[in-house]
mmCIF file of the N, C-alpha and C atoms, coordinates in Angstrom:
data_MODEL
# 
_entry.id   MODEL 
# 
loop_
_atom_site.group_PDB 
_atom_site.id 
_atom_site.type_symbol 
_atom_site.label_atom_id 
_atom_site.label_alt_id 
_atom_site.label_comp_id 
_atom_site.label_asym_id 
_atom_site.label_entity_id 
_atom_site.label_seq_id 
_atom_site.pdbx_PDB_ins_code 
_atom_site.Cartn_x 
_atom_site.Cartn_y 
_atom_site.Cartn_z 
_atom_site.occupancy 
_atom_site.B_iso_or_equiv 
_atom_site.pdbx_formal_charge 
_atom_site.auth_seq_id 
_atom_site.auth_comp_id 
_atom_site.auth_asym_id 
_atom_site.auth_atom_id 
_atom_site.pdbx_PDB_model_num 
ATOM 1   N N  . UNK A 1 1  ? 29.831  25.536 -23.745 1.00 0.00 ? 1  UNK A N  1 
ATOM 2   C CA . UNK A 1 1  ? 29.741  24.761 -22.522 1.00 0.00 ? 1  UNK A CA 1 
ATOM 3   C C  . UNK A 1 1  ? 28.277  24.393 -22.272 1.00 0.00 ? 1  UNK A C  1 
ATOM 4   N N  . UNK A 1 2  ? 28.189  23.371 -22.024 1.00 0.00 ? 2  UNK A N  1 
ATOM 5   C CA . UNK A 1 2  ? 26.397  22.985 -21.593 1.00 0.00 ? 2  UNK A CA 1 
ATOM 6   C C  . UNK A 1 2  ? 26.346  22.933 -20.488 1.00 0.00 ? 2  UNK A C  1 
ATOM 7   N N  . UNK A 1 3  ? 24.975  23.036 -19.701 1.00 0.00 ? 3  UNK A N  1 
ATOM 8   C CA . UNK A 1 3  ? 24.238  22.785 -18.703 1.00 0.00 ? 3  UNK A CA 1 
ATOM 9   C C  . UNK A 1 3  ? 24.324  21.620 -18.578 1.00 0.00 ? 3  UNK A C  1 
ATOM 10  N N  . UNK A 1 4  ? 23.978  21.405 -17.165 1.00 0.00 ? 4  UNK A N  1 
ATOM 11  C CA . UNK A 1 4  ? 23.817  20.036 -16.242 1.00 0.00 ? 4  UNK A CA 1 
ATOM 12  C C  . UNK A 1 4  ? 21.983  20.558 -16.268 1.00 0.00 ? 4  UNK A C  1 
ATOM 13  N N  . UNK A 1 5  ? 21.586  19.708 -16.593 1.00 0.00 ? 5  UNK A N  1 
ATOM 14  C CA . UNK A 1 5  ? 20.038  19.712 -16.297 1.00 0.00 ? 5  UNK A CA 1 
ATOM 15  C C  . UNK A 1 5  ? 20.027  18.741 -14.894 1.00 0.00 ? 5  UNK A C  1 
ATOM 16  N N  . UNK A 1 6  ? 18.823  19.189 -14.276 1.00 0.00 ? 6  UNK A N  1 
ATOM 17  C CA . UNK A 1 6  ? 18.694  18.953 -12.942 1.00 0.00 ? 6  UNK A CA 1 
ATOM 18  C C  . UNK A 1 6  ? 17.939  17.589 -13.099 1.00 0.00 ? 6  UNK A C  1 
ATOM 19  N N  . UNK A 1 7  ? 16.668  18.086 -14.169 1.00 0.00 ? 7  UNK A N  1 
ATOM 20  C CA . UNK A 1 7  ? 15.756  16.808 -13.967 1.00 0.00 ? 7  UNK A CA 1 
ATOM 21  C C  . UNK A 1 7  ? 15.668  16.754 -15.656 1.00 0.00 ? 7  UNK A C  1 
ATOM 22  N N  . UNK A 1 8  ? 15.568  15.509 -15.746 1.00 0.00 ? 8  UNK A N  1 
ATOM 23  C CA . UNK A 1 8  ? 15.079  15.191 -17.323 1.00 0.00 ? 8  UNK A CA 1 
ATOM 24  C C  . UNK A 1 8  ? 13.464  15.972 -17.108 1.00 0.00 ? 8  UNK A C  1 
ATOM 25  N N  . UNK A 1 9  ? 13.150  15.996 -18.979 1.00 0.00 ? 9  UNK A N  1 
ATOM 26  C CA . UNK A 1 9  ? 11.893  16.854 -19.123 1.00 0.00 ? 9  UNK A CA 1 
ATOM 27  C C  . UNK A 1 9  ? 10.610  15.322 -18.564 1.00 0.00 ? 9  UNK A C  1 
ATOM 28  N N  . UNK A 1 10 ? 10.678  14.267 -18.489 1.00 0.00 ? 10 UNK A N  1 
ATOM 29  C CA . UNK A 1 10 ? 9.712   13.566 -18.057 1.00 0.00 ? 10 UNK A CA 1 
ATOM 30  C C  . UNK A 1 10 ? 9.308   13.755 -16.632 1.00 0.00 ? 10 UNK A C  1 
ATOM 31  N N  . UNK A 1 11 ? 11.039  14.317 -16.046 1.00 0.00 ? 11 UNK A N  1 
ATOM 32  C CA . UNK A 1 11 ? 10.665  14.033 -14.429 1.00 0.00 ? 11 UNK A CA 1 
ATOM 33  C C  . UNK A 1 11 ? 9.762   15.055 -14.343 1.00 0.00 ? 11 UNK A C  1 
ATOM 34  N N  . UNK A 1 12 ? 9.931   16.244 -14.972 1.00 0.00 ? 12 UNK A N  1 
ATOM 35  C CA . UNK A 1 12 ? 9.628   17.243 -14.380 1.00 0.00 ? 12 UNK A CA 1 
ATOM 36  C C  . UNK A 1 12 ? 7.916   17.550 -14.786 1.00 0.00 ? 12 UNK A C  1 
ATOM 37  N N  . UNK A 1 13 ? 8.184   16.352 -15.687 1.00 0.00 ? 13 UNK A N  1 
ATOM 38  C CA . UNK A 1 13 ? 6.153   16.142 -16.320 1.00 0.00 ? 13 UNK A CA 1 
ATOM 39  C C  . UNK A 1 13 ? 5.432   15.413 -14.921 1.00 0.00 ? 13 UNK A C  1 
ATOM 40  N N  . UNK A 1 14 ? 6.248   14.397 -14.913 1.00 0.00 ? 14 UNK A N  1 
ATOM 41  C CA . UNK A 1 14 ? 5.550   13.719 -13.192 1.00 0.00 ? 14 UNK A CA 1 
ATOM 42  C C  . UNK A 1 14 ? 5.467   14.449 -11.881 1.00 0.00 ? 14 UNK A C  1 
ATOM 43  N N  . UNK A 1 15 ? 6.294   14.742 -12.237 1.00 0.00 ? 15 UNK A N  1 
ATOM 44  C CA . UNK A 1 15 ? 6.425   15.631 -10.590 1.00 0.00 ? 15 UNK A CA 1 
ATOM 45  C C  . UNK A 1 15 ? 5.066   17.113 -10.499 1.00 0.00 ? 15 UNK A C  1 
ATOM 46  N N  . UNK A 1 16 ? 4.998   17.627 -11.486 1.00 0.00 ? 16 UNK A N  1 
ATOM 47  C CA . UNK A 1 16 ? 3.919   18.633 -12.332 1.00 0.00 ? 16 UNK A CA 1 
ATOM 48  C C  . UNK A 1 16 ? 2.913   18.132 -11.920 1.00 0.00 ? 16 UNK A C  1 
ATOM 49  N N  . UNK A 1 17 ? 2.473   17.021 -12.484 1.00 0.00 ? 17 UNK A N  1 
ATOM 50  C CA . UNK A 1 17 ? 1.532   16.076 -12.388 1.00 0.00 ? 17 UNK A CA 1 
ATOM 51  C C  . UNK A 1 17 ? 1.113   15.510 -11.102 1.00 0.00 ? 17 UNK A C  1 
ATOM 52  N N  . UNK A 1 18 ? 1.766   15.116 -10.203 1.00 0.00 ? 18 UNK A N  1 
ATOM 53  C CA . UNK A 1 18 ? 1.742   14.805 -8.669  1.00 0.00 ? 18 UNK A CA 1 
ATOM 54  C C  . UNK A 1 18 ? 1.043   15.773 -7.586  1.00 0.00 ? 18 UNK A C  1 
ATOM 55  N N  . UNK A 1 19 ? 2.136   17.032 -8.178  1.00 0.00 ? 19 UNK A N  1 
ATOM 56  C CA . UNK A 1 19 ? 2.080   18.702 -7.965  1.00 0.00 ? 19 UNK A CA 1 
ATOM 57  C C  . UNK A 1 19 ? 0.591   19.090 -7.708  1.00 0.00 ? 19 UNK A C  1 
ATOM 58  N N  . UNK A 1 20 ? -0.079  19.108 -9.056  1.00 0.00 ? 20 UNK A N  1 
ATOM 59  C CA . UNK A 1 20 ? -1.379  19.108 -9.626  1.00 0.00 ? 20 UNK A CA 1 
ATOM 60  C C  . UNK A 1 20 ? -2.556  18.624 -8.807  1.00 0.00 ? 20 UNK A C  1 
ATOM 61  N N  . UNK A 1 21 ? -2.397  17.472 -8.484  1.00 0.00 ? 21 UNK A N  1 
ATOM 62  C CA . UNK A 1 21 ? -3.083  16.524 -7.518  1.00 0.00 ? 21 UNK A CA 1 
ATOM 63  C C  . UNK A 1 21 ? -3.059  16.666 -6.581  1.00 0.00 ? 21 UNK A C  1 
ATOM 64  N N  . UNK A 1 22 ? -1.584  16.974 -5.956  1.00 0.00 ? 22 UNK A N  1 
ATOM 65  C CA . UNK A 1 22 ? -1.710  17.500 -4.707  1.00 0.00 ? 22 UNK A CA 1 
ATOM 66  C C  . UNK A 1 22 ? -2.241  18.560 -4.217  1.00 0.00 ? 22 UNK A C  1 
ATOM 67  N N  . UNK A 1 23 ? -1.995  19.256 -5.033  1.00 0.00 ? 23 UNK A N  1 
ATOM 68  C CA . UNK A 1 23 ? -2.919  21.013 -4.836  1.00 0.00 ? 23 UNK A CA 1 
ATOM 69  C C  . UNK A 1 23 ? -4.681  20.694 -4.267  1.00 0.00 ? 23 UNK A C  1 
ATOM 70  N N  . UNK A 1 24 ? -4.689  19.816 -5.971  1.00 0.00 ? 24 UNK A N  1 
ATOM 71  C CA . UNK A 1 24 ? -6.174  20.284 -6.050  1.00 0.00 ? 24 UNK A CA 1 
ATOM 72  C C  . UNK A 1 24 ? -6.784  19.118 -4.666  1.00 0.00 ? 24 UNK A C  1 
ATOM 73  N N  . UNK A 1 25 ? -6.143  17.871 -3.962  1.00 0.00 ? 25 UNK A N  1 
ATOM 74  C CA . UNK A 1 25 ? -6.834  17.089 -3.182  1.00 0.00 ? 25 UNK A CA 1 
ATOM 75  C C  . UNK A 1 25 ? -7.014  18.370 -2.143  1.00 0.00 ? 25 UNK A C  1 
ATOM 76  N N  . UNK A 1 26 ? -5.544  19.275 -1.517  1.00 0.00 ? 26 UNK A N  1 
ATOM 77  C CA . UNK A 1 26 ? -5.780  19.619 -0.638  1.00 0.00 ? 26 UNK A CA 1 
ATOM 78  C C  . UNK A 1 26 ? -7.228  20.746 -0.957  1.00 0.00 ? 26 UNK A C  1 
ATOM 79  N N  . UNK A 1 27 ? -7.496  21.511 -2.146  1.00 0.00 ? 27 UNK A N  1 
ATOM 80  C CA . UNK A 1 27 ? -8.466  22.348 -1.967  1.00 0.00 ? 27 UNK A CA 1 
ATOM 81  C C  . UNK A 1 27 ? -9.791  21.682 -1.664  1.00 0.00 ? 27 UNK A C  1 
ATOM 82  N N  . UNK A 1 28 ? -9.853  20.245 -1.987  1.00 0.00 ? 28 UNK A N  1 
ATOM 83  C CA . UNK A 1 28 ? -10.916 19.942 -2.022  1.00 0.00 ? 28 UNK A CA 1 
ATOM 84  C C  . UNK A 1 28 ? -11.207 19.310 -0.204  1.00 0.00 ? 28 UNK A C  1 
ATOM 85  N N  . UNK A 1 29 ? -9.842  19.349 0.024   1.00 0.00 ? 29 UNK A N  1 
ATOM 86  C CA . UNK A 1 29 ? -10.140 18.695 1.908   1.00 0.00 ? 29 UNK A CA 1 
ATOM 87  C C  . UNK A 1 29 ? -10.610 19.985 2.440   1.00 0.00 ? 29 UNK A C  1 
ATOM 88  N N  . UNK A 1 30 ? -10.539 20.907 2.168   1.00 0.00 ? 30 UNK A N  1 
ATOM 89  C CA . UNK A 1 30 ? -10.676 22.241 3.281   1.00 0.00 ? 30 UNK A CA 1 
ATOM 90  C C  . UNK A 1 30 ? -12.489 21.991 3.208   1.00 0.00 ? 30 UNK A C  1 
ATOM 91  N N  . UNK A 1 31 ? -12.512 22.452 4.898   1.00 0.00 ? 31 UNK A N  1 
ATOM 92  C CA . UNK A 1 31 ? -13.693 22.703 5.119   1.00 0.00 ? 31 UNK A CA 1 
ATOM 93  C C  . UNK A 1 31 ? -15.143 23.707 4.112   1.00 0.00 ? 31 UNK A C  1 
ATOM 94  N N  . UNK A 1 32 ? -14.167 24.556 3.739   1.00 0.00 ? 32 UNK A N  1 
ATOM 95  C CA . UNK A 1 32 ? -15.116 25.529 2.519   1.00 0.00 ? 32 UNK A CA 1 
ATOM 96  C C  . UNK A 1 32 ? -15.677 24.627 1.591   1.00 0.00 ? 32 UNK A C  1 
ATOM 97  N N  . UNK A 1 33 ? -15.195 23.722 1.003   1.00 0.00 ? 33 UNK A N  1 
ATOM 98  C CA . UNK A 1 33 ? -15.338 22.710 -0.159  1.00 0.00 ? 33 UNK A CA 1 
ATOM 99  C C  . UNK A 1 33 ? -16.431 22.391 -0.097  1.00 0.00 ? 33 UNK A C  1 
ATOM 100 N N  . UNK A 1 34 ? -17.201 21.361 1.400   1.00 0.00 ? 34 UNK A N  1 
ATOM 101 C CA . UNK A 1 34 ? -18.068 20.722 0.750   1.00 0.00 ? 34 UNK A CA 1 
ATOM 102 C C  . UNK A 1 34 ? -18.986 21.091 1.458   1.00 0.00 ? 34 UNK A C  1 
ATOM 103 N N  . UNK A 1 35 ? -20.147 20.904 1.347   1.00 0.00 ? 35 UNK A N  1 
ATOM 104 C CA . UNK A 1 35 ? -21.722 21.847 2.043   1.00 0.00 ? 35 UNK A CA 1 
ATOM 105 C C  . UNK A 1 35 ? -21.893 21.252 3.469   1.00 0.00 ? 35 UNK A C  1 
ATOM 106 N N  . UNK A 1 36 ? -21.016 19.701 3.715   1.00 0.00 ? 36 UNK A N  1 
ATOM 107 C CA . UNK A 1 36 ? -21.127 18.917 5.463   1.00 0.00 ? 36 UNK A CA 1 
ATOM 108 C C  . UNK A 1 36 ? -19.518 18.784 5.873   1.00 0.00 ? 36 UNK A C  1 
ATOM 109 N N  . UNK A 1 37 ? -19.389 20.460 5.687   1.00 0.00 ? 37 UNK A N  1 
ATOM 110 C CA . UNK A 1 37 ? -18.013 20.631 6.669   1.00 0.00 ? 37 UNK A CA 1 
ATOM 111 C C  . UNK A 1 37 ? -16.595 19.590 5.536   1.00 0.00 ? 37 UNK A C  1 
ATOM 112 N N  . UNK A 1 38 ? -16.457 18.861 5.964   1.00 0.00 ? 38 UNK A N  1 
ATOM 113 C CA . UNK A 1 38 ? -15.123 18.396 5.091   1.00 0.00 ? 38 UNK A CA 1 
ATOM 114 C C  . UNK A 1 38 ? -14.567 16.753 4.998   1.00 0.00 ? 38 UNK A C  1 
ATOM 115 N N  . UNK A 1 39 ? -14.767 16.729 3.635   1.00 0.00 ? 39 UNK A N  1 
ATOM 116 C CA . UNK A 1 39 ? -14.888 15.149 3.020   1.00 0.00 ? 39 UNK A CA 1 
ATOM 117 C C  . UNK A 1 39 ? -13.675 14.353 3.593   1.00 0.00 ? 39 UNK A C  1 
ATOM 118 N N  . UNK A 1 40 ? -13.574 12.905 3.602   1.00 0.00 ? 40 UNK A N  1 
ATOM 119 C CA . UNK A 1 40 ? -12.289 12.249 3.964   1.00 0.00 ? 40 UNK A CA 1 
ATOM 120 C C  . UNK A 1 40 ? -10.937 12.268 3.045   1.00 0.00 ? 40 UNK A C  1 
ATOM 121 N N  . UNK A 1 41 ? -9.886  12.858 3.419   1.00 0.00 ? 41 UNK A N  1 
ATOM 122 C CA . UNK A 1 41 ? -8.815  13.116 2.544   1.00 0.00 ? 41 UNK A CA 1 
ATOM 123 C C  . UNK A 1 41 ? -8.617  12.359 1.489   1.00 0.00 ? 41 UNK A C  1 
ATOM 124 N N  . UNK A 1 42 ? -9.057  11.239 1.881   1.00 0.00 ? 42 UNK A N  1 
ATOM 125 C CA . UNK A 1 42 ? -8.663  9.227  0.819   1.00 0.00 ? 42 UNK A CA 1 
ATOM 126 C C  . UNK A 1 42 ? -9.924  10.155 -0.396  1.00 0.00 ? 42 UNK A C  1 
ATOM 127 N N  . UNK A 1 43 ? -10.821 10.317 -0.152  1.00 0.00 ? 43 UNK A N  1 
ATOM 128 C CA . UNK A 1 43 ? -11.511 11.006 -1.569  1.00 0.00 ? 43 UNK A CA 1 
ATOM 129 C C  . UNK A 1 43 ? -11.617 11.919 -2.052  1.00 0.00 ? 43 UNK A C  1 
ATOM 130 N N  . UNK A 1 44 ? -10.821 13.333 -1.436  1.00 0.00 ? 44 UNK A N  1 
ATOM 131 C CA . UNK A 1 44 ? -10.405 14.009 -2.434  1.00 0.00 ? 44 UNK A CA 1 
ATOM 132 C C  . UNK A 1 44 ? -9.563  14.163 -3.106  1.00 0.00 ? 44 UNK A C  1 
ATOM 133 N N  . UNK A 1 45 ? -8.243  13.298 -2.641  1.00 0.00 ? 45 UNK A N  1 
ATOM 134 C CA . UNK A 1 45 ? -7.333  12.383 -3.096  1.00 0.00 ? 45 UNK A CA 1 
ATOM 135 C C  . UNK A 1 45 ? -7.884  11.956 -4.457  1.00 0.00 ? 45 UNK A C  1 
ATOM 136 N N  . UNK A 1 46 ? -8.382  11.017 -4.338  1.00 0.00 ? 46 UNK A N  1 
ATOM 137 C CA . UNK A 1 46 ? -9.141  10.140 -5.112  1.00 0.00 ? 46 UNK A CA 1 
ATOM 138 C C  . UNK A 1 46 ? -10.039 11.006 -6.564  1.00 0.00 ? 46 UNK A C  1 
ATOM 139 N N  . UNK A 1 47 ? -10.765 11.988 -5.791  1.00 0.00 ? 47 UNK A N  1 
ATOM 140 C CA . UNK A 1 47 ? -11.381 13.146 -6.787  1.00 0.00 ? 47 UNK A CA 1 
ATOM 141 C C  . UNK A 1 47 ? -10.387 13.848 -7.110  1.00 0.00 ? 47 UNK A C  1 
ATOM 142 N N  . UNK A 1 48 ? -9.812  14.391 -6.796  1.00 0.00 ? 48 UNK A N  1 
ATOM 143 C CA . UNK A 1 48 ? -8.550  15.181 -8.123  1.00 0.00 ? 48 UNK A CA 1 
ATOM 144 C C  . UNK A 1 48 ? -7.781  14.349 -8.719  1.00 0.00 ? 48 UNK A C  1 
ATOM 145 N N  . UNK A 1 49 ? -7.225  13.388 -8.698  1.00 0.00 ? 49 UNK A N  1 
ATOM 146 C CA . UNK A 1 49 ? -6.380  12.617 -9.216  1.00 0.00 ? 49 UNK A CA 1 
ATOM 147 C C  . UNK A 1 49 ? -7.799  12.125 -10.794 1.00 0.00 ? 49 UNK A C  1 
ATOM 148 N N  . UNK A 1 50 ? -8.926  11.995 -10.256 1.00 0.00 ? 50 UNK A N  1 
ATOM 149 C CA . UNK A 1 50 ? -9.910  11.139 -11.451 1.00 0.00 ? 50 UNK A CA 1 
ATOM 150 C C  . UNK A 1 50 ? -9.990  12.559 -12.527 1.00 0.00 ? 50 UNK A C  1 
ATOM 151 N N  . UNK A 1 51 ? -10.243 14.011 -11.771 1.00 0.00 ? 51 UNK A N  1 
ATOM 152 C CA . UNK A 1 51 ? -10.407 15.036 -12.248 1.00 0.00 ? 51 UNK A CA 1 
ATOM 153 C C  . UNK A 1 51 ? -9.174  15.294 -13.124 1.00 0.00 ? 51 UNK A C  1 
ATOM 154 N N  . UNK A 1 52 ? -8.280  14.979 -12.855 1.00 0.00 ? 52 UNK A N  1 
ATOM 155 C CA . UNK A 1 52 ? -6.624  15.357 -13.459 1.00 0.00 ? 52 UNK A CA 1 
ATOM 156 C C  . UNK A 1 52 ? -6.918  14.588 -14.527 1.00 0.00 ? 52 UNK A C  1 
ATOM 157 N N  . UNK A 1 53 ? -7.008  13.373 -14.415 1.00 0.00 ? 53 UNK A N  1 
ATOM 158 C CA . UNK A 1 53 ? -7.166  12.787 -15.591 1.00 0.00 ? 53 UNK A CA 1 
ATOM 159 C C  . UNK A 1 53 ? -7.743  12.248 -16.479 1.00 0.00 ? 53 UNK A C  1 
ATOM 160 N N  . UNK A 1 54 ? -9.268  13.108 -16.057 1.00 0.00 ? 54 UNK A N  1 
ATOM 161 C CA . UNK A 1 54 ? -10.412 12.839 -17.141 1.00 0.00 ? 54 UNK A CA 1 
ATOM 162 C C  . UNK A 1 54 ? -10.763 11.544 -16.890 1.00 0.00 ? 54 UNK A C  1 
ATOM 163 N N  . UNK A 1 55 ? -11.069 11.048 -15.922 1.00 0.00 ? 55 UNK A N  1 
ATOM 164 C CA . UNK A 1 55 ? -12.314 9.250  -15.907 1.00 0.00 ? 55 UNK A CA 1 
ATOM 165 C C  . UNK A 1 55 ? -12.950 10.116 -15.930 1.00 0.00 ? 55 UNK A C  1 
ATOM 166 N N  . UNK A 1 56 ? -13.160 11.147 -14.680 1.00 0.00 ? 56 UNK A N  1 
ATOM 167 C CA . UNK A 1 56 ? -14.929 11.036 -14.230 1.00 0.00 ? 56 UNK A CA 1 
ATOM 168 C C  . UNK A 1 56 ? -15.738 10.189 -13.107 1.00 0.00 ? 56 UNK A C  1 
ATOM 169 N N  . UNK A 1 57 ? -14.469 9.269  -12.645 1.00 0.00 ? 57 UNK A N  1 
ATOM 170 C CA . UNK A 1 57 ? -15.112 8.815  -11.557 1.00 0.00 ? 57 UNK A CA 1 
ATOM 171 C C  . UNK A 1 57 ? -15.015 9.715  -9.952  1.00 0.00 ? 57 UNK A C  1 
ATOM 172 N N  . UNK A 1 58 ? -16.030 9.778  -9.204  1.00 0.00 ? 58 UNK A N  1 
ATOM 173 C CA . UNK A 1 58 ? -15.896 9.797  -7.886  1.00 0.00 ? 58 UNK A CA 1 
ATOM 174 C C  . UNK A 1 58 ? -16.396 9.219  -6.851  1.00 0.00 ? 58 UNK A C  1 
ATOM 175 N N  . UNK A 1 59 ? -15.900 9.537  -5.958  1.00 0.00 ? 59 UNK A N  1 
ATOM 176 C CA . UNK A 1 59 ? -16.576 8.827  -4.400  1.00 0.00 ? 59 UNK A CA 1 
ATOM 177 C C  . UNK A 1 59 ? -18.118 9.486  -3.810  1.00 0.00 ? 59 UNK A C  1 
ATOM 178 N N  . UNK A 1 60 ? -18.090 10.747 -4.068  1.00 0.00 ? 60 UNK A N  1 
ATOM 179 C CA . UNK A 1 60 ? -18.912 11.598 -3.501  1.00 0.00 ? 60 UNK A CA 1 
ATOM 180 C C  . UNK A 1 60 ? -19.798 11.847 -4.709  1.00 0.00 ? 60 UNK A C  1 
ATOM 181 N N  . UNK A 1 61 ? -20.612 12.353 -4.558  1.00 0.00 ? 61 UNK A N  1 
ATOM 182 C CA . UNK A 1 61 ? -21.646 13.036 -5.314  1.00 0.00 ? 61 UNK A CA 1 
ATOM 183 C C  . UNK A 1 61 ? -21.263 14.515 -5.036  1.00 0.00 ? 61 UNK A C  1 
ATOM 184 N N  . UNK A 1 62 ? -20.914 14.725 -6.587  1.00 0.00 ? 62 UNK A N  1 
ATOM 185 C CA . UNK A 1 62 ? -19.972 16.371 -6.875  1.00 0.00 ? 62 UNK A CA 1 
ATOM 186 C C  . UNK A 1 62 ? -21.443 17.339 -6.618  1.00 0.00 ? 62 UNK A C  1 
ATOM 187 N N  . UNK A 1 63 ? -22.249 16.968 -7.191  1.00 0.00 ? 63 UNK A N  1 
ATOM 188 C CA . UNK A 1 63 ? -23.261 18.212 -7.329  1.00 0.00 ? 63 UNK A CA 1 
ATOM 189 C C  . UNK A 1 63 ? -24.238 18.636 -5.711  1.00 0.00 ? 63 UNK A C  1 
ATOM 190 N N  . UNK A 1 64 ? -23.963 17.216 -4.900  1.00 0.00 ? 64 UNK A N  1 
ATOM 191 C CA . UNK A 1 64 ? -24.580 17.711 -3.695  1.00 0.00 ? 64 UNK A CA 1 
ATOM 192 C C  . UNK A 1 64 ? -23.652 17.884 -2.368  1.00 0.00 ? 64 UNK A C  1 
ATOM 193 N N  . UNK A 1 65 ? -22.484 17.134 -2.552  1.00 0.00 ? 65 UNK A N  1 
ATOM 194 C CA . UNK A 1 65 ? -21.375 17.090 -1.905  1.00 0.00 ? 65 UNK A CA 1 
ATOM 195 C C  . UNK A 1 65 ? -20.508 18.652 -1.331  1.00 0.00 ? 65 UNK A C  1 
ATOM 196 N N  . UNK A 1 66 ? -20.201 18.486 -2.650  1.00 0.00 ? 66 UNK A N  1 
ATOM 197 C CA . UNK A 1 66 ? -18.853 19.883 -3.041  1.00 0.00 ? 66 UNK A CA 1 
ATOM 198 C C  . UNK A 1 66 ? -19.863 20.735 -3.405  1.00 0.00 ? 66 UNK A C  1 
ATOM 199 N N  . UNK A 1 67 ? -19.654 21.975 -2.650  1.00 0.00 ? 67 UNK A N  1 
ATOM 200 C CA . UNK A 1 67 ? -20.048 23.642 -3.830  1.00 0.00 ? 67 UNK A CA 1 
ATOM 201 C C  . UNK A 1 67 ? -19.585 24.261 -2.989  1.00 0.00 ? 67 UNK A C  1 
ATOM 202 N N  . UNK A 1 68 ? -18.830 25.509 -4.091  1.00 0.00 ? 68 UNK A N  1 
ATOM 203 C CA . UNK A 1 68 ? -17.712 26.451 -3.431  1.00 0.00 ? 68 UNK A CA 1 
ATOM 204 C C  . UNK A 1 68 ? -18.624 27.572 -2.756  1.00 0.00 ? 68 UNK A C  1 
ATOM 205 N N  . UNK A 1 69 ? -19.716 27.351 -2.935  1.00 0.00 ? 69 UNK A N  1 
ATOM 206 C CA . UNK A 1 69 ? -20.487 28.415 -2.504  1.00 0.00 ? 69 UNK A CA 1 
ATOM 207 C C  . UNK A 1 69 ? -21.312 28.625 -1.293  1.00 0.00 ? 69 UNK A C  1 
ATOM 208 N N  . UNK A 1 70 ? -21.433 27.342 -0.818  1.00 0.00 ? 70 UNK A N  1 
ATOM 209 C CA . UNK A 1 70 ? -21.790 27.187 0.319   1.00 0.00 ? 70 UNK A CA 1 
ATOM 210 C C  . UNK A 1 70 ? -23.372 27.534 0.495   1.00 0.00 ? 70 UNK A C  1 
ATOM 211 N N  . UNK A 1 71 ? -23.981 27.409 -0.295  1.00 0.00 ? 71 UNK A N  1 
ATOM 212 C CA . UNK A 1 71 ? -25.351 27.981 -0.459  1.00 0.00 ? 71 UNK A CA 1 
ATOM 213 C C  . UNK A 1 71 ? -26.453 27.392 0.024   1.00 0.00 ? 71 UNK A C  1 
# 
């Protein structure tokens, strides 16, 4: 007897993938993220989605922007 699969294996690559992005925009909206309190959602949006998929482009300047460290 076979299974009913729920989602084909692509959906479940996109949805992963969406998943992914979504995570990482929200870590990057939280106030901890960036050294002036907390960037506009549209670009960390924007920065994980470029990060997910290897451009390399962003809105912000990563090295003075963002640090997890708060230093």
């Amino acid at each position: 007897m076979e299974k009913k699969r729920f989602y084909q294996p692509a959906q479940v690559l996109a949805m992963s993938f969406f998943a992914a992005i979504l995570a990482g925009s929200l870590l990057l909206w939280l106030p901890s993220s960036a050294r002036s309190g907390r960037i506009p959602y549209v670009d960390a949006l924007f920065t994980s989605t470029s990060a997910l998929c290897v451009t390399g482009l962003v809105v912000v300047d990563t090295a003075t922007s963002l640090d997890g460290n708060n230093a």
